[in-house]
VOBA-1610 file (N, C-alpha, C; in pm, whole numbers, padded with zeros to 5 digits, always signed):
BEGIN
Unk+00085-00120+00000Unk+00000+00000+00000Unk+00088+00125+00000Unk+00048+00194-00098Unk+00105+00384-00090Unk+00106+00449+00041Unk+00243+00499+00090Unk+00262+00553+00176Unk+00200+00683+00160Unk+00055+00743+00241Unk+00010+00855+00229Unk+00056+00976+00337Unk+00062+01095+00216Unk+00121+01178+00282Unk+00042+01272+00358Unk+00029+01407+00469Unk-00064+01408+00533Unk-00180+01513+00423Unk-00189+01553+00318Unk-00290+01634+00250Unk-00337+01476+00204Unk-00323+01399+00142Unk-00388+01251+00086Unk-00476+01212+00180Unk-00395+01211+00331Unk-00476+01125+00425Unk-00634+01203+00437Unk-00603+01331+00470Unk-00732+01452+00509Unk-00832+01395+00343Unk-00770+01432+00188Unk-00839+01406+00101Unk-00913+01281+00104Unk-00867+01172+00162Unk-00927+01035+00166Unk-01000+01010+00288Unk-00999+01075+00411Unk-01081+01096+00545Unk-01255+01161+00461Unk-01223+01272+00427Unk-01318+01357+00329Unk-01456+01259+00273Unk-01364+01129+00241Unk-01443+01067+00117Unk-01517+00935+00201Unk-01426+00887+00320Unk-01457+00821+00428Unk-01570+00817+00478Unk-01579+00984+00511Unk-01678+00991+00636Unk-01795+00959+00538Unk-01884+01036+00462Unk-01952+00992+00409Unk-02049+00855+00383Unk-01887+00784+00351Unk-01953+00672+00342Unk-01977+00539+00458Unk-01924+00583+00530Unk-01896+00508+00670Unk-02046+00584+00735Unk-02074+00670+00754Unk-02217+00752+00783Unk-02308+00698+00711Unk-02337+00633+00578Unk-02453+00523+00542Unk-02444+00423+00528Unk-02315+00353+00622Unk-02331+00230+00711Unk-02367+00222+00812Unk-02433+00106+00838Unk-02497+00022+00981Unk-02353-00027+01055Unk-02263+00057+01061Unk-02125-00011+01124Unk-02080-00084+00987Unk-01957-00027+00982Unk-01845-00021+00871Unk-01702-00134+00955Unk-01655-00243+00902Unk-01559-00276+00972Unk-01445-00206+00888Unk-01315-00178+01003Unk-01205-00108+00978Unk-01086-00165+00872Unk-01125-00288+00861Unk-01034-00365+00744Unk-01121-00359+00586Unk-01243-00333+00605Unk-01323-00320+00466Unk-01274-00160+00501Unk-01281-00063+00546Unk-01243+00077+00482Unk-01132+00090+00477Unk-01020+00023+00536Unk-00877+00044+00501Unk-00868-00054+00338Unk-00936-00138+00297Unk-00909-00185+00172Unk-01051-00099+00068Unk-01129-00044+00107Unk-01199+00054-00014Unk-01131+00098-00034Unk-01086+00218+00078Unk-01002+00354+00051Unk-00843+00347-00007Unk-00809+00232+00047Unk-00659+00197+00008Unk-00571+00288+00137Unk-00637+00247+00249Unk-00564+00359+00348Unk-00505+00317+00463Unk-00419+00312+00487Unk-00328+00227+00591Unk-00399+00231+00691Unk-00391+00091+00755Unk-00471+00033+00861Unk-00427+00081+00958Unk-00255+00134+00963Unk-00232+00143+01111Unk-00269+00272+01160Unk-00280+00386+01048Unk-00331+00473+01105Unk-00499+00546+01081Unk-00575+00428+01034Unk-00710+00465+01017Unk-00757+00485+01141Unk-00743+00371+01238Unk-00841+00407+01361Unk-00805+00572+01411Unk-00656+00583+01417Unk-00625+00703+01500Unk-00702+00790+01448Unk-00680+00837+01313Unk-00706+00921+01220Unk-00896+00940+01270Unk-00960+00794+01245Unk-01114+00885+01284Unk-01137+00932+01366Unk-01050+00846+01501Unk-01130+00891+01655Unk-01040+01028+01701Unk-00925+01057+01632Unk-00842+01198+01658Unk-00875+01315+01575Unk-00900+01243+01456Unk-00944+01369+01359Unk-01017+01400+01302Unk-01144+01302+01261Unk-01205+01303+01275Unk-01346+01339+01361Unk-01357+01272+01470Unk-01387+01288+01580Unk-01322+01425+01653Unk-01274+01515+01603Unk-01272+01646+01666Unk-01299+01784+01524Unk-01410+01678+01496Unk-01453+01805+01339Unk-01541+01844+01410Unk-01598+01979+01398Unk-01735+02070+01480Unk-01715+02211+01449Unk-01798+02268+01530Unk-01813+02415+01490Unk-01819+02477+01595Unk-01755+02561+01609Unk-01794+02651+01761Unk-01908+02658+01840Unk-01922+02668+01949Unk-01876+02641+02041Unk-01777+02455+02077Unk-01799+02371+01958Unk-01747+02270+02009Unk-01791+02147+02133Unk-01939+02172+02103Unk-01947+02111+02251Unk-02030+01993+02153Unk-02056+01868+02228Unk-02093+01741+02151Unk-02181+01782+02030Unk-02276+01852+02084Unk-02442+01828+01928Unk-02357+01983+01831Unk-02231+01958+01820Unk-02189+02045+01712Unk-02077+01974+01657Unk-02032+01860+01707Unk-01935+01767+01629Unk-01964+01638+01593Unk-01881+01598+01486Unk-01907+01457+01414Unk-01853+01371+01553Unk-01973+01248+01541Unk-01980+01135+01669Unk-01889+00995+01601Unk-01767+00963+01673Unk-01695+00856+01595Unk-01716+00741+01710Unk-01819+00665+01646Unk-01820+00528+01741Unk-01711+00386+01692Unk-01644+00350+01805Unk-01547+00247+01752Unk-01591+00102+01808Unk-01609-00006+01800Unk-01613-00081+01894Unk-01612-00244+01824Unk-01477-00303+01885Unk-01494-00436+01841Unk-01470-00436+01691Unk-01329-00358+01657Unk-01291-00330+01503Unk-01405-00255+01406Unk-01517-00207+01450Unk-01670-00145+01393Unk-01659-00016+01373Unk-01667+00048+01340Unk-01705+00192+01346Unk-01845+00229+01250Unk-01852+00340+01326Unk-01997+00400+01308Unk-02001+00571+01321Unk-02026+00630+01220Unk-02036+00816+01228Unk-02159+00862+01181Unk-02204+00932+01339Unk-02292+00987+01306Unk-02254+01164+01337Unk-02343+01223+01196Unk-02337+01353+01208Unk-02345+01459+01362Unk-02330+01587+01319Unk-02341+01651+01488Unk-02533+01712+01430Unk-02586+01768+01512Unk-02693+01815+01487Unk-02675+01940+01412Unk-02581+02015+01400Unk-02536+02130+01306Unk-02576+02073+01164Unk-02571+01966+01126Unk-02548+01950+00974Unk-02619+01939+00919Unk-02767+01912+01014Unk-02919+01902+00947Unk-02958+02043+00926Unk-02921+02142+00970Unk-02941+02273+00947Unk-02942+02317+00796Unk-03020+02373+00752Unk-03054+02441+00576Unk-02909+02516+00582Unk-02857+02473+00487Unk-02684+02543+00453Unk-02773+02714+00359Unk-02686+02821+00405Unk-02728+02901+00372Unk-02614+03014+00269Unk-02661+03017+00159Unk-02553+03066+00092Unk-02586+03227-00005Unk-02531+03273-00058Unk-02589+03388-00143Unk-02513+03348-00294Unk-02565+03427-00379Unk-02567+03350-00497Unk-02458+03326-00578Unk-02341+03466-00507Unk-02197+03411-00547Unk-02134+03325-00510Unk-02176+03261-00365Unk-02140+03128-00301Unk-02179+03023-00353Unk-02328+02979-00385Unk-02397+02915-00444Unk-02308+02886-00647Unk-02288+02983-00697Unk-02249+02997-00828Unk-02121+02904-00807Unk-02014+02993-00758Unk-01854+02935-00653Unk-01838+02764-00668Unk-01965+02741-00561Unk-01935+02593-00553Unk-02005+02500-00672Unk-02124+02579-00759Unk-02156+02459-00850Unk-02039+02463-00930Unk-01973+02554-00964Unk-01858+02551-01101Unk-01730+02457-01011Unk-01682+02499-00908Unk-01586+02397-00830Unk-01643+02233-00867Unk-01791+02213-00810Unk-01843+02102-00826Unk-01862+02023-00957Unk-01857+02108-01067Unk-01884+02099-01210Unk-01769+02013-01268Unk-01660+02147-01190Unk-01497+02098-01198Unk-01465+01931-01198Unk-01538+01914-01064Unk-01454+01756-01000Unk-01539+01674-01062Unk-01676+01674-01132Unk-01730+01619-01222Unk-01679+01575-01268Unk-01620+01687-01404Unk-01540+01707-01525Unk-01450+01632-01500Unk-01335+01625-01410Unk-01187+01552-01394Unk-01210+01384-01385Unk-01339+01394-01325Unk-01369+01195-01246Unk-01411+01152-01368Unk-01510+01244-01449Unk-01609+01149-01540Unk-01757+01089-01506Unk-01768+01107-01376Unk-01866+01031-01334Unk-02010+01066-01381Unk-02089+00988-01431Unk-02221+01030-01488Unk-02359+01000-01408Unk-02295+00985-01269Unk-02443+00979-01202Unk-02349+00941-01044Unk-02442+00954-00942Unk-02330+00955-00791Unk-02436+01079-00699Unk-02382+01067-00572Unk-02394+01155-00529Unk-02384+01322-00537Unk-02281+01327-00588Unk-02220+01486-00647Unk-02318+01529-00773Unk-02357+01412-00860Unk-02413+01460-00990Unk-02584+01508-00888Unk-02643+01466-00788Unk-02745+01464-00793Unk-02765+01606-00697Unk-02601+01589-00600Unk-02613+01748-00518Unk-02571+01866-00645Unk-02566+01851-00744Unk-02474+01976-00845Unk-02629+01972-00902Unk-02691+01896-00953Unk-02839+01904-00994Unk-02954+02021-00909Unk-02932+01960-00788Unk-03044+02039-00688Unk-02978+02190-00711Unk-02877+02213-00637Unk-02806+02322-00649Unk-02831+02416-00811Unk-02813+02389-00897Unk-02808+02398-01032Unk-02937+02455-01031Unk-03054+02402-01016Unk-03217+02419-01044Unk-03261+02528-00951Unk-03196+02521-00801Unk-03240+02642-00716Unk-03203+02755-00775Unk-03047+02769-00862Unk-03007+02910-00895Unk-03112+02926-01054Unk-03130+02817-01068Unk-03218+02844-01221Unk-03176+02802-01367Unk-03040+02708-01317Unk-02935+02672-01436Unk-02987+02516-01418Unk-03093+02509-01551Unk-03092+02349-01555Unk-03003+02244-01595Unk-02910+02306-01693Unk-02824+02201-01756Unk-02687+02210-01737Unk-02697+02287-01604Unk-02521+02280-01529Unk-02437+02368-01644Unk-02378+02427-01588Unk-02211+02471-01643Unk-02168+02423-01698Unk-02078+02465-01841Unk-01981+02401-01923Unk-01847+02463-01819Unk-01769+02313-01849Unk-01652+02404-01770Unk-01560+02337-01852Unk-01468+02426-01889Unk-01357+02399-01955Unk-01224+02437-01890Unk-01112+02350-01881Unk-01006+02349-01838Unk-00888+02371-01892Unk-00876+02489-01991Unk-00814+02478-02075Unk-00767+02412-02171Unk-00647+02393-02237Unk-00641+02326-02395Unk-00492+02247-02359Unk-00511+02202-02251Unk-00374+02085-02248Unk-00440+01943-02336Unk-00298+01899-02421Unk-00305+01743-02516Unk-00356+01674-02379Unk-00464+01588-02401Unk-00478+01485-02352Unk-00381+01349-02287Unk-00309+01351-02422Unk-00192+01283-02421Unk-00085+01328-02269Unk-00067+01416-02314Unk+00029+01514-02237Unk-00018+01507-02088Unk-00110+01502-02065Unk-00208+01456-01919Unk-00225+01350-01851Unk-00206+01234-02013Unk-00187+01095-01911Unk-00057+01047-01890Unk+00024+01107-01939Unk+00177+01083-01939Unk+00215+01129-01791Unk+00174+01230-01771Unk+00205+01322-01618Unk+00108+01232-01522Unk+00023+01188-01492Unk-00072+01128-01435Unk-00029+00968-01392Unk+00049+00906-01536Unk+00134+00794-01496Unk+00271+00777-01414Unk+00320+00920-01464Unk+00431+00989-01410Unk+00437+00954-01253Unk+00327+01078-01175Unk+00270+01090-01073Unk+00290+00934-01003Unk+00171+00860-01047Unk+00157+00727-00998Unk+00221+00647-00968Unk+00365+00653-01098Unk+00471+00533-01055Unk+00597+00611-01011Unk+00583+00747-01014Unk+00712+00848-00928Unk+00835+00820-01048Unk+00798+00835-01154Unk+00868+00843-01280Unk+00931+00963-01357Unk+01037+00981-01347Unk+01121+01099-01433Unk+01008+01122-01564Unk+01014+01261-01609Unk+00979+01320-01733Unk+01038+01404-01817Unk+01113+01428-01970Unk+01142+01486-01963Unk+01066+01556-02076Unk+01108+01720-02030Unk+00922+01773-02134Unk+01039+01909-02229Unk+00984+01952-02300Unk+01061+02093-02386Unk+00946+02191-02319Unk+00990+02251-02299Unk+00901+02383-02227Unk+00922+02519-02247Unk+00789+02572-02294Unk+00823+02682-02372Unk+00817+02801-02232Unk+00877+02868-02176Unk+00840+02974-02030Unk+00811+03107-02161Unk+00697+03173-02061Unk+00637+03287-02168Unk+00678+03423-02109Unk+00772+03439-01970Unk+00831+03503-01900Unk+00934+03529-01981Unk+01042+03452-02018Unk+01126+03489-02104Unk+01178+03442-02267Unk+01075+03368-02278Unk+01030+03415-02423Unk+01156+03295-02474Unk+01168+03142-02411Unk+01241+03083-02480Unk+01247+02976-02437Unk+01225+02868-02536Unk+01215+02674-02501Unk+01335+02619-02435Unk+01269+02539-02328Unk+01430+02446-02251Unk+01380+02322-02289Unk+01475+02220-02228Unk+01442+02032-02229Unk+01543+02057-02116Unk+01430+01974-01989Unk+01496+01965-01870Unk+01418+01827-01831Unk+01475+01782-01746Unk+01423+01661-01627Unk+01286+01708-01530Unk+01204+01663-01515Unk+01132+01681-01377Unk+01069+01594-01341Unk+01075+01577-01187Unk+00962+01474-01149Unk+00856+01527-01097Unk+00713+01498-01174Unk+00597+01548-01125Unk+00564+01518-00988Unk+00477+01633-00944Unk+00415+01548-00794Unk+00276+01564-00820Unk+00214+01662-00864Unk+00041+01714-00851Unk+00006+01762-01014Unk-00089+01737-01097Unk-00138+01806-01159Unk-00282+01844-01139Unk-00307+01980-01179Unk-00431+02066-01102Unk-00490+02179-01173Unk-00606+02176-01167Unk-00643+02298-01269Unk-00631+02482-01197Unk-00585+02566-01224Unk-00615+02704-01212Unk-00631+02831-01264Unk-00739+02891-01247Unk-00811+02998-01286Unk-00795+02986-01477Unk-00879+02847-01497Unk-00915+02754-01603Unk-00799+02707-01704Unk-00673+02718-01628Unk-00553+02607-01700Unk-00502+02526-01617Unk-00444+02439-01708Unk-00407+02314-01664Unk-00225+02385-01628Unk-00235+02286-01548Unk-00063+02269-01417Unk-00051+02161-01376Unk+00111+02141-01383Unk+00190+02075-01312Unk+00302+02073-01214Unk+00300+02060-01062Unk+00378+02070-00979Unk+00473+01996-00996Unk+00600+01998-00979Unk+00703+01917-00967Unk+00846+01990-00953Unk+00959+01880-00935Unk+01060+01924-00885Unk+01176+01931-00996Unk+01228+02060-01066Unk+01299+02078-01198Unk+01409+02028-01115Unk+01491+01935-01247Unk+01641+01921-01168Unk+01753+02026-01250Unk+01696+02138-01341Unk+01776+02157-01395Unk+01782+02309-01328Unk+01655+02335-01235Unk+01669+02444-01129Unk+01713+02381-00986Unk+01684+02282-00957Unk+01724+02202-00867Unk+01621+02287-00734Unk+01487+02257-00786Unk+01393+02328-00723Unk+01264+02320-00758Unk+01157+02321-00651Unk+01048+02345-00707Unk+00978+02424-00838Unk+00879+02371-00891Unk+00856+02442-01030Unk+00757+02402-01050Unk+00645+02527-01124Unk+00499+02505-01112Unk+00498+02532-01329Unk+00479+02417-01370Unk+00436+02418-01557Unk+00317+02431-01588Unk+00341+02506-01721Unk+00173+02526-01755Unk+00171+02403-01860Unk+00083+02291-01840Unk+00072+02201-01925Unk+00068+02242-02109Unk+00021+02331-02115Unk-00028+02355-02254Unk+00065+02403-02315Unk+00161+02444-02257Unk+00315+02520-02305Unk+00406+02409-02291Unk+00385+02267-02245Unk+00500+02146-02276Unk+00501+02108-02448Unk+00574+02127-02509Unk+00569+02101-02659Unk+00603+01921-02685Unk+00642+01881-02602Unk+00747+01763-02617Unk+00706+01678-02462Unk+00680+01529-02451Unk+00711+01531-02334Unk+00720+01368-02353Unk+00823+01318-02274Unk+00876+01153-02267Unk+00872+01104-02118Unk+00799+00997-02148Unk+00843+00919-01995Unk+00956+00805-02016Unk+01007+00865-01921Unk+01171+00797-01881Unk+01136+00665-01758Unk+01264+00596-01817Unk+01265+00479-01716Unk+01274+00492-01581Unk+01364+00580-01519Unk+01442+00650-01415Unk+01297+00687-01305Unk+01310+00640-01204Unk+01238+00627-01081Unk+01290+00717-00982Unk+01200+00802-00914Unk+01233+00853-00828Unk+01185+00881-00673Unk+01224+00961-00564Unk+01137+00870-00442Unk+01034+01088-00408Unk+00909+01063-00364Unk+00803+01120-00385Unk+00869+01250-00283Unk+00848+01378-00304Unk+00860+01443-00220Unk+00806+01532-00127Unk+00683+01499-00164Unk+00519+01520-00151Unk+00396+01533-00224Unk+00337+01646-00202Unk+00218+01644-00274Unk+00202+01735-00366Unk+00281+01811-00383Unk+00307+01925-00477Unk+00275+02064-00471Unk+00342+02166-00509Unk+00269+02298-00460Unk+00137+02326-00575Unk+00030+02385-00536Unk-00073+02395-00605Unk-00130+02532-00695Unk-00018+02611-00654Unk-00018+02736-00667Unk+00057+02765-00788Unk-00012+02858-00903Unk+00089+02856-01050Unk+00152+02982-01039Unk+00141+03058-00945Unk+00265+03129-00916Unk+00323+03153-00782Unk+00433+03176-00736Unk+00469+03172-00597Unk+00586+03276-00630Unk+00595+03368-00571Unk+00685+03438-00543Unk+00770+03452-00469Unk+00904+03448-00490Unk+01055+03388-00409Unk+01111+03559-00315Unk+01187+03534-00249Unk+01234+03651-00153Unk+01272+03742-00208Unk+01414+03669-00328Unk+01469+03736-00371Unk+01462+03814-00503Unk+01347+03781-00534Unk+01274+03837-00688Unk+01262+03987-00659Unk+01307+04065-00799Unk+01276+04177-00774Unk+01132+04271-00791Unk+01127+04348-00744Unk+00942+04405-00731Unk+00950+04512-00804Unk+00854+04586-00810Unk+00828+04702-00895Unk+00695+04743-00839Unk+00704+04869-00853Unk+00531+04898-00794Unk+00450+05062-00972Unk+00389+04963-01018Unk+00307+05071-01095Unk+00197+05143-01066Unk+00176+05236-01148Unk+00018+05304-01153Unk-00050+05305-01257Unk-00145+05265-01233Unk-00239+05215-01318Unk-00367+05321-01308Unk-00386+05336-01401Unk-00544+05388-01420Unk-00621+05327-01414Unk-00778+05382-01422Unk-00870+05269-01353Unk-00893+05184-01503Unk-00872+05221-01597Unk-00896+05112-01705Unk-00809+05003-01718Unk-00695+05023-01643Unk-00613+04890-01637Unk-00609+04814-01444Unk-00776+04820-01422Unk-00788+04726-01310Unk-00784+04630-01366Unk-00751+04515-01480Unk-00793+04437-01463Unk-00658+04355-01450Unk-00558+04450-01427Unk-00425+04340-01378Unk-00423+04319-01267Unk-00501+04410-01183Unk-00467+04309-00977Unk-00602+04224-01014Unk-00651+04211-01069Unk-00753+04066-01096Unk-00658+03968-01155Unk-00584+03995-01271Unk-00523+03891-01327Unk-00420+03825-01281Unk-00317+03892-01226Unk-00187+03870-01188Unk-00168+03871-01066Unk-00095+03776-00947Unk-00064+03749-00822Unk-00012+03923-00812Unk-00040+03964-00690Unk+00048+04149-00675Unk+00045+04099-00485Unk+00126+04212-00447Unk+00168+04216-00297Unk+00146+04344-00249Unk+00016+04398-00316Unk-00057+04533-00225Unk-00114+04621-00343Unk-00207+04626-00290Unk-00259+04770-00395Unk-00325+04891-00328Unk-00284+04993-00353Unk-00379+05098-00308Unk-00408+05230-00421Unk-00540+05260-00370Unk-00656+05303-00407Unk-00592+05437-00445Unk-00559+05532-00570Unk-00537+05654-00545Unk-00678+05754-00577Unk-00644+05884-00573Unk-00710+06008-00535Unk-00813+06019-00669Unk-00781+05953-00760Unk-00837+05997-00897Unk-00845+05894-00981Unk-00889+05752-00877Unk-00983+05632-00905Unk-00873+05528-00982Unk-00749+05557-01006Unk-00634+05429-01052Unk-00612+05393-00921Unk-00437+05297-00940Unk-00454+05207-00837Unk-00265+05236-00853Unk-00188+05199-00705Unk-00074+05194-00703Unk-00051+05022-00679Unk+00076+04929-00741Unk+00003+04781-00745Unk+00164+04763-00697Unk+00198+04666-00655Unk+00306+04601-00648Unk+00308+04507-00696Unk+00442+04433-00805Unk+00447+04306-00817Unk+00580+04243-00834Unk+00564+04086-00816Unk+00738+04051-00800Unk+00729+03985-00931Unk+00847+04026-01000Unk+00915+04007-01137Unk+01001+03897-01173Unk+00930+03739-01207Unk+01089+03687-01213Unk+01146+03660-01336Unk+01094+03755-01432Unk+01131+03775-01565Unk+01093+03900-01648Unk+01227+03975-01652Unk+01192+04122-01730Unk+01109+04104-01845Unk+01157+04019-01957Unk+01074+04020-02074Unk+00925+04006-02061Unk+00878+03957-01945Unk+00715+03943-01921Unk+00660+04063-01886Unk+00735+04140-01821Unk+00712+04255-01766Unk+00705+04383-01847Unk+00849+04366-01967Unk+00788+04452-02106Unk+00660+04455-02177Unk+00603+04267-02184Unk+00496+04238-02223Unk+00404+04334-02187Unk+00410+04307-02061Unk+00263+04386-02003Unk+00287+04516-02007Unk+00435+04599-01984Unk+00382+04744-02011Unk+00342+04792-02150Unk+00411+04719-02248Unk+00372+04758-02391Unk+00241+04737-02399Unk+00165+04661-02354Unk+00010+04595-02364Unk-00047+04737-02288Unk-00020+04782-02164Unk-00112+04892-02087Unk-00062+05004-02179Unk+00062+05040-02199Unk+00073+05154-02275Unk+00031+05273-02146Unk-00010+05417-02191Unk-00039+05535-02118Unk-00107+05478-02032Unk-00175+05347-02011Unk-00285+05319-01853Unk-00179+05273-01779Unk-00025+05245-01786Unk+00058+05213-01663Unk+00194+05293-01664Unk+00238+05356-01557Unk+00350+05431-01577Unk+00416+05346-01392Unk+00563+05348-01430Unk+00665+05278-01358Unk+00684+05402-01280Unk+00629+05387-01066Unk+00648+05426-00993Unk+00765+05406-00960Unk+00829+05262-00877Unk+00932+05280-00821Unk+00976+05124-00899Unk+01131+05125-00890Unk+01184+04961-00934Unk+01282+04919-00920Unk+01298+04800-00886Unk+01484+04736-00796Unk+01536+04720-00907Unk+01645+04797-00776Unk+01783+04756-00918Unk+01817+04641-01007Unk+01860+04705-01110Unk+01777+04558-01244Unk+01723+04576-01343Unk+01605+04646-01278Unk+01470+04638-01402Unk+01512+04792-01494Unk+01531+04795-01608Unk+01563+04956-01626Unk+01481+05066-01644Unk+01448+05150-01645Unk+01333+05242-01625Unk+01328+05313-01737Unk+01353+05257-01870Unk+01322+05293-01993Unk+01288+05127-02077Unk+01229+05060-01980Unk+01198+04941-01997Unk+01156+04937-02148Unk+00984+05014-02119Unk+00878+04996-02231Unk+00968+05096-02348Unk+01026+05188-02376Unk+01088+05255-02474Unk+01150+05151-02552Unk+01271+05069-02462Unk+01336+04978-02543Unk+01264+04864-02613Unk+01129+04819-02520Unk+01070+04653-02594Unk+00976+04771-02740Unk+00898+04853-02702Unk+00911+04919-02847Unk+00970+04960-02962Unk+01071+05002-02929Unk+01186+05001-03040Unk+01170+04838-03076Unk+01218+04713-03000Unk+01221+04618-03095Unk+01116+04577-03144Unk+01005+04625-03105Unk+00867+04545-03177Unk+00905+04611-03332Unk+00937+04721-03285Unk+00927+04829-03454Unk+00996+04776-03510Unk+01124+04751-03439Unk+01218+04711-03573Unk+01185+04600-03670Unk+01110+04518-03578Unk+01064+04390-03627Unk+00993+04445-03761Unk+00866+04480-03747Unk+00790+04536-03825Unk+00855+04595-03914Unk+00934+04656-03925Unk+01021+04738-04054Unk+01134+04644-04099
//
C-alpha cells in the first residue's frame, strides 16, 4: 500500500466519512481496503481527527460522533449539519462551477455529487449545469504526467516559459497536476533548477516518460505562481482602465489613489514578461518605483524592438 502523505490522508478521510455515515457499522479492514488507506493509522485518524470536526462552540451536538467498537465503526453527524446550509448566490455559483470541476476531472455520470450539483443547479435556475472547460492541455500530455505521478517516474518535457520568451528540455519529477483559474498545471521538482517548479501544461511542446524512478517528495505545490524573496518588485500606476491586472496577476498590495487608478506592487521573475505587459497597458501604466535591475526605460526599449521587427 502507498505511503500517504498528510494532505492525501485529510483528502481520503473527506471521502470516508460519508460513506462510513450510510453504514450500519463499517468494519475497519473493509475501509482500510476501499479507501486503500493504511490500517495502522485509520483508527487514530477517525477517533483523533475526525472525531474532533465541529463548529464553535465545540461542545458534543456540534461535532461529528466517531463510534469504535470491536474493530466497527460507526459516524454519526453533529446536529449542526441538518441545518438548511445558507448561501448567497456568489457562493452558491462558486461551488456549482468547483463542483462541475470535479465532475469534469472523475467522469462520473451519475453519484452523489451529480445529484447534489443538480439540486443546487435548479435552485439558482441553471438546468443544464455549467460548461466548464479546463483549458487546452493534449490529452496525451495529461496521461503521461498522471502515470508519471503514480509510478514516481522521471519526465522529460521541452518547455516553452512565456516570462522569457524561450524553449528548454529539462528533467522533472511530477508530484500534482491541477487545474487554475481555467488552465491546466503541473507541480514538480525541476532538476535543472534544482527546485520546485509550477508548468503550464499547454506550453510542454514535447514530453517523454523515462525509465528512471524517483522517491516522492510530496504532494506538490498547487499554486501557478509563488513568489521567491529574492525576486525583484516594482510597484506601478495604473489607471482605472487597467484594473484588470490586480484581478489577473498574483500582486503584494494595492492601493486606491485620489483619482480612481490604483498603485500595485508586483514581484518580477522575468523582465521580458514585464515589457509584455507594459507595452500591452501603454499610457494606462506608468513605472512608480523599481529594484535595481529592471531599467526604467523598460517599455521605450521593448518598443523600439517590436518596430524594428515590423520594418
Amino acid at each position: 500500500m502507498k505511503r500517504l502523505n498528510a494532505s492525501e490522508r485529510v483528502a481520503r478521510l473527506l471521502a470516508i466519512i460519508p460513506w462510513v455515515a450510510s453504514q450500519s457499522g463499517a468494519h475497519l479492514e473493509e475501509i482500510a481496503e476501499r479507501f486503500d488507506y493504511p490500517r495502522k493509522h485509520l483508527e487514530a485518524d477517525l477517533l483523533e481527527v475526525v472525531g474532533m470536526v465541529g463548529v464553535y462552540p465545540f461542545t458534543p451536538d456540534t461535532q461529528i460522533e466517531v463510534v469504535l467498537d470491536d474493530d466497527r465503526v460507526w459516524i454519526h453527524y453533529a446536529d449542526w449539519f441538518a441545518r438548511p446550509l445558507r448561501l448567497s448566490s456568489e457562493q452558491a455559483m462558486s461551488l456549482l462551477a468547483a463542483g462541475e470541476s470535479v465532475l469534469e476531472l472523475s467522469g462520473e455520470e451519475s453519484g452523489p455529487l451529480l445529484g447534489g450539483l443538480t439540486k443546487l443547479g435548479a435552485a439558482l435556475g441553471i438546468d443544464k449545469g455549467l460548461e466548464i472547460r479546463l483549458g487546452s492541455a493534449p490529452e496525451e500530455t495529461l496521461d503521461l504526467l498522471r502515470s508519471a505521478i503514480t509510478d514516481n517516474r522521471v519526465m522529460q518535457i521541452t518547455y516553452y516559459t512565456y516570462g522569457r520568451d524561450e524553449s528548454t528540455t529539462r528533467a522533472i519529477e511530477p508530484a500534482r497536476v491541477f487545474a487554475d483559474g481555467g488552465e491546466w498545471y503541473v507541480s514538480a521538482h525541476c532538476r535543472q533548477a534544482n527546485d520546485e517548479r509550477v508548468f503550464r501544461i499547454d506550453r510542454i511542446a514535447e514530453a517523454t516518460l523515462l525509465d528512471e524512478h524517483f522517491e516522492s517528495r510530496g504532494n506538490g505545490d498547487t499554486a501557478s505562481f509563488s513568489a521567491r524573496d529574492d525576486d525583484p518588485r516594482i510597484q506601478l500606476a495604473l489607471s482605472s482602465d487597467a484594473a484588470w491586472v490586480i484581478h489577473q496577476y498574483p500582486h503584494e498590495g494595492v492601493e486606491e489613489t485620489a483619482d480612481g487608478g490604483y498603485i500595485v506592487t508586483l514581484a518580477i521573475t522575468a523582465v521580458p514578461w514585464l515589457e509584455r505587459l507594459l507595452v500591452r497597458l501603454g499610457p494606462a501604466a506608468q513605472i512608480v518605483e523599481a529594484a535595481p535591475g529592471i531599467p526604467v526605460d523598460l517599455v521605450r526599449a521593448s518598443a523600439s524592438r517590436v518596430l524594428a521587427r515590423y520594418q
